[in-house]
N, C-alpha and C positions, 0 to 999 in steps of 0.2 A: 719121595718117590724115586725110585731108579726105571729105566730109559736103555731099552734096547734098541738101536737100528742096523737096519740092514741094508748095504747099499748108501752108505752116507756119503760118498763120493760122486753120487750122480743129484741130479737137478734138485729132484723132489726130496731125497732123504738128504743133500747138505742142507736144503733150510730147514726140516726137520728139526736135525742139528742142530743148527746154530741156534734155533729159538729153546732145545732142552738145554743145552747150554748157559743160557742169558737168563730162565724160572728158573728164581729162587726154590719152588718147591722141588724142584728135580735137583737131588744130591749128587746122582753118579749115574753117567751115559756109555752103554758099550756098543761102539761102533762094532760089527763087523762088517770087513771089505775083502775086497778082492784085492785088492794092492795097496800097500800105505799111504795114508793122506800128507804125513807130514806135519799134522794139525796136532798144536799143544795144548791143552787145558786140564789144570786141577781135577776136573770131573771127569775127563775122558779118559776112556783106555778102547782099547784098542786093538782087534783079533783081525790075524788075516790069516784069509780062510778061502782057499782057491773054488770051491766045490759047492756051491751054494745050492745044490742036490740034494746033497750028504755032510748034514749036522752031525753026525753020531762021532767024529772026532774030538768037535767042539761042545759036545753036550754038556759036559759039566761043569761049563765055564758058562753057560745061558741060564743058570737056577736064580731067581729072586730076581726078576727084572720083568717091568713090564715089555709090552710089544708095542713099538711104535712108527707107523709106516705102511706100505701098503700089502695088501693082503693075498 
């Protein structure tokens, strides 16, 4: 399973995080943030993205991930 979050730098989306991180069944986590975490892992990558309004810069960088987080 791939692991979209959004907002992984606030409360609720870093433990998120860290628990898609830690399952094994979760292959590959993409963070986007508003400002870099600094956070290093194998699975992570990692979009910063000021405008959390307006996807349509980043859209084709969100294909093939589920959504994880709040809604």
């Amino acid at each position: 399973m791939r692991a979209i979050i959004f907002g992984a730098t606030g409360m609720l989306g870093h433990g998120a995080l860290h628990e898609c991180l830690r399952d094994p069944e979760v292959e590959r986590v993409l963070s986007v943030v508003r400002a870099p975490s600094g956070r290093q892992h194998e699975k992570l990558r990692e979009i910063v993205h000021k405008d959390f309004l307006d996807f349509r810069p980043i859209e084709s960088k969100l294909t093939g991930f589920a959504s994880v987080g709040r809604a």
